[in-house]
C-alpha positions in Angstrom: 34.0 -10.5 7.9 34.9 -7.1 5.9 34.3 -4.4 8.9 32.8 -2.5 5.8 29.9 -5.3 4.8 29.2 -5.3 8.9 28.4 -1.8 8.9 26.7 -1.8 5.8 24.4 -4.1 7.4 24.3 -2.2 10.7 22.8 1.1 8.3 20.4 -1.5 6.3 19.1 -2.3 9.4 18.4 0.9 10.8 16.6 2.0 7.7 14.6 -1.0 8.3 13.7 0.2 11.7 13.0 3.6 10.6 10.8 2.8 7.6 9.6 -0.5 7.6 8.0 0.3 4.3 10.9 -0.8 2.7 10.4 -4.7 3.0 7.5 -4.3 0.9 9.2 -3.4 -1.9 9.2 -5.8 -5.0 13.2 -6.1 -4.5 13.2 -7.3 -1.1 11.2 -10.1 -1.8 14.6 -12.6 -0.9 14.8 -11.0 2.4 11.4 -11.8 3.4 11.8 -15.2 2.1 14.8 -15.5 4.2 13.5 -14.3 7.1 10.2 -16.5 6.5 12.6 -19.8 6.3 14.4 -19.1 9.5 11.3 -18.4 11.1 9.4 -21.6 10.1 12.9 -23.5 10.9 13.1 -21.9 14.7 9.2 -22.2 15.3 9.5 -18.3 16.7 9.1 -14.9 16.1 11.6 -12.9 14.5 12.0 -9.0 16.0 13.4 -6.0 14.6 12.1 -3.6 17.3 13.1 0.7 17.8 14.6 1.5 21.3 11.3 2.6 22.6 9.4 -0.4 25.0 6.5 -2.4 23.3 4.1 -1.0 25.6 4.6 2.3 24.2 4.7 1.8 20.5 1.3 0.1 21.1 0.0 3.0 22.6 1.9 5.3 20.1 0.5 3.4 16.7 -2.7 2.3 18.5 -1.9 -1.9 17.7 -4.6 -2.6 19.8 -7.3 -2.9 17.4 -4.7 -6.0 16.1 -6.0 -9.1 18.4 -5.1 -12.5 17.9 -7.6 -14.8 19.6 -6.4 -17.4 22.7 -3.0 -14.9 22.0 -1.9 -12.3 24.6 1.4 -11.3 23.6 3.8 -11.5 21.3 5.8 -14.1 23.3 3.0 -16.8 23.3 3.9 -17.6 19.3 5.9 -20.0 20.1 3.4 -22.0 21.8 0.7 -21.3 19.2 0.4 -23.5 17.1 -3.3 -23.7 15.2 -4.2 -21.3 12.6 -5.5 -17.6 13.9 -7.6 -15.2 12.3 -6.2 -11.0 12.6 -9.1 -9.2 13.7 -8.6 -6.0 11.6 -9.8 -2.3 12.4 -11.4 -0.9 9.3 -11.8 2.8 10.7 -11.8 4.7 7.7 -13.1 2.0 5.0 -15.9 3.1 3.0 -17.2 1.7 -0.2 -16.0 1.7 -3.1 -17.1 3.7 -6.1 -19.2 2.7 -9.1 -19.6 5.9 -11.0 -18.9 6.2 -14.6 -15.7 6.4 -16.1 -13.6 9.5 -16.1 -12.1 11.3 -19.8 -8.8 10.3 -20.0 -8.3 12.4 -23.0 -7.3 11.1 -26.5 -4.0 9.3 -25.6 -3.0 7.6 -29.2 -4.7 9.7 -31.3 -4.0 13.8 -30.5 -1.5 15.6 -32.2 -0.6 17.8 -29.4 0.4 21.8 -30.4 2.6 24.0 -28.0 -0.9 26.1 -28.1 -2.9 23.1 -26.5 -0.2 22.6 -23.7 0.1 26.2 -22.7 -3.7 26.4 -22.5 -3.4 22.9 -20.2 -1.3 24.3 -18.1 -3.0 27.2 -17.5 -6.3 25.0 -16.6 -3.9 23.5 -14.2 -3.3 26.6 -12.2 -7.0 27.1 -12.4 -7.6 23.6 -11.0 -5.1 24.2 -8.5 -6.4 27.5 -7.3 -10.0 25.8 -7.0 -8.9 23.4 -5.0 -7.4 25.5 -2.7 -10.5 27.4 -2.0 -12.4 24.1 -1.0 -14.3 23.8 -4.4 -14.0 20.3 -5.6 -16.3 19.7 -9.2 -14.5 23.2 -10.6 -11.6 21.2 -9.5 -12.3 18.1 -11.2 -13.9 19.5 -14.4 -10.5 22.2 -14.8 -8.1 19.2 -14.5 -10.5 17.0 -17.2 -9.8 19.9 -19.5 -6.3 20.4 -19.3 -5.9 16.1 -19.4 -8.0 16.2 -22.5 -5.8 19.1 -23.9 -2.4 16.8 -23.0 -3.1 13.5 -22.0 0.8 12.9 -21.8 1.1 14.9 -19.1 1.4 12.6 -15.7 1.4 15.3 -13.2 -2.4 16.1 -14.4 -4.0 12.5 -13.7 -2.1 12.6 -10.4 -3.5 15.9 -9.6 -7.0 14.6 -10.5 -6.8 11.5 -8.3 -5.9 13.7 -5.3 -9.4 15.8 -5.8 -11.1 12.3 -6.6 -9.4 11.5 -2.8 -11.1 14.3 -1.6 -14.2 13.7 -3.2 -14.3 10.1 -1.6 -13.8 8.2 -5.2 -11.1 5.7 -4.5 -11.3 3.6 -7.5 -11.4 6.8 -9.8 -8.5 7.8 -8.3 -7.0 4.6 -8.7 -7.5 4.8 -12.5 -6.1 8.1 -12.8 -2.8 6.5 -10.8 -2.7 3.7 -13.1 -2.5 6.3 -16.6 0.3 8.9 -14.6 2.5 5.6 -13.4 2.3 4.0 -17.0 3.4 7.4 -18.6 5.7 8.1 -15.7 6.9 4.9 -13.3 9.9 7.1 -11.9 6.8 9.7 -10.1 6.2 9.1 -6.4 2.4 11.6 -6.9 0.7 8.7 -8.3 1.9 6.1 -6.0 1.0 8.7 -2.9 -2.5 8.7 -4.1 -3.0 5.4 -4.8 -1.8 3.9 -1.8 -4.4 6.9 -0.1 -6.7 5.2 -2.6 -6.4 1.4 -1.7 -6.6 2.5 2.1 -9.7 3.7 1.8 -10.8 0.4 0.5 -9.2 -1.1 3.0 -6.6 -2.9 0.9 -3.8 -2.6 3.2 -1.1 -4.4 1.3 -1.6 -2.6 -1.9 -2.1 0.5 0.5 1.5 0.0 1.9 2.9 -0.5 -1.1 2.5 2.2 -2.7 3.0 3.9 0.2 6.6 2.5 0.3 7.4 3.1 -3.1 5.7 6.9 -2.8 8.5 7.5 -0.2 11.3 5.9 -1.9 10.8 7.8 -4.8 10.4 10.7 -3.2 9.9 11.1 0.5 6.8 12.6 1.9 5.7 13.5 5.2 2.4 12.8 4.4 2.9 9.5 2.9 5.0 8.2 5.6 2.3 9.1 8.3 -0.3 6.9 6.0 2.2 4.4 5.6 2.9 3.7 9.4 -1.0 3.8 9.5 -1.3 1.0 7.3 1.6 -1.1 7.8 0.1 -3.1 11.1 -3.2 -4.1 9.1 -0.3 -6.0 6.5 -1.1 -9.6 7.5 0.0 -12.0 4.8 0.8 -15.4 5.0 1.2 -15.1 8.7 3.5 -12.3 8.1 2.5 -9.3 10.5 4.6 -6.0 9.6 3.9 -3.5 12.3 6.0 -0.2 12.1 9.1 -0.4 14.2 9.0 -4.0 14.4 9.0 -7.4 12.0 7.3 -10.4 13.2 7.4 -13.9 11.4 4.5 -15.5 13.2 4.6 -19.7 12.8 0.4 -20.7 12.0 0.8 -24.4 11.6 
């Protein structure tokens, strides 16, 4: 084999191990159907782990609100056979939303002036400076302005999601994500707060995600702590993804 493909490999790996985040991204769907067949044909649990021992990445990421009934460790997959049930730990959930749609400004039908986005920008700094000094609605109102004055602007519904965040208002957030990531897929703000957004409903998968994508775009401390918060509440299809580690666990 090409020494170069073999060390290729060796570095794909390691950013695997580093940011686990990365097999949730569309692209690698292949790779997790790989890794699913050889899982199913070996009846066993496949494990990318760090260098640190098990027993202290549990302790590290807390897994132990992650409990599979009649199964102890790890190990004991192989001779599991009957469907499980994850028992997840929704610390942080709360529920979701219902208020009134936000103004999302005149998006088709605005002529905007150079006039109109100097005056948006300048209710930006406003907005920004009001947040900083803890005072949410002046916030919220100041960014509705400036998104009404230029509703092209992605940055501004991003902005607004974060207060939204703060304000406990995950699905208005989530709506303000959607507008920035149609006007502007290539920016890792509205991913950031909308996988903030879907943890705080609890919807990890979408949570990590985002998260994933949020880092790859554009890496962010912040994001990447949320992410390895998320990442071992993942189950799907008996698929766990706990950070540091990949387990393909056989359920029938």
């Amino acid at each position: 084999m090409d020494p170069r493909k073999v060390t290729e490999l060796k570095g794909f790996v390691q950013m695997c191990e580093s940011n686990p985040g990365i097999l949730h991204l569309p692209e690698m769907g292949f790779f997790r159907s790989w890794l699913q067949r050889s899982g199913s044909l070996k009846n066993a649990c496949v494990i990318s782990c760090e260098k640190k021992t098990q027993k202290k990445k549990i302790e590290e990421r807390k897994l132990a609100d992650i409990r599979v009934p009649g199964l102890s460790t790890l190990g004991e997959t192989k001779r599991h056979n009957s469907p499980f049930i994850l028992e997840i730990d929704n610390e942080g959930v709360i529920e979701p939303d219902t208020d009134d749609l936000q103004e999302m400004g005149e998006f088709d039908n605005i002529e905007v002036t150079e006039e109109m986005m100097d005056q948006a920008n300048e209710k930006k700094i406003e907005a920004i400076n009001a947040l900083g000094e803890g005072d949410l609605q002046k916030a919220l109102d100041l960014f509705t302005e400036a998104i009404k004055l230029n509703p092209r602007v992605a940055i501004l519904y991003a902005k607004r999601a974060s207060v939204f965040i703060k304000m406990q208002k995950p699905n208005a957030a989530i709506r303000d994500c959607n507008r920035a990531i149609s006007i502007n897929p290539d920016s890792a703000q509205p991913y950031k707060w909308r996988g903030k957004a879907h943890r705080l409903l609890g919807h990890w998968e979408d949570a990590a995600k985002d998260l994933a994508t949020a880092c790859k775009l554009d890496y962010d401390e912040d994001a990447s702590t949320l992410l390895k918060e998320v990442q071992p509440k993942v189950p799907k299809q008996g698929i766990m993804i706990i950070t540091g580690c990949l387990c393909i666990l056989k359920t029938s």
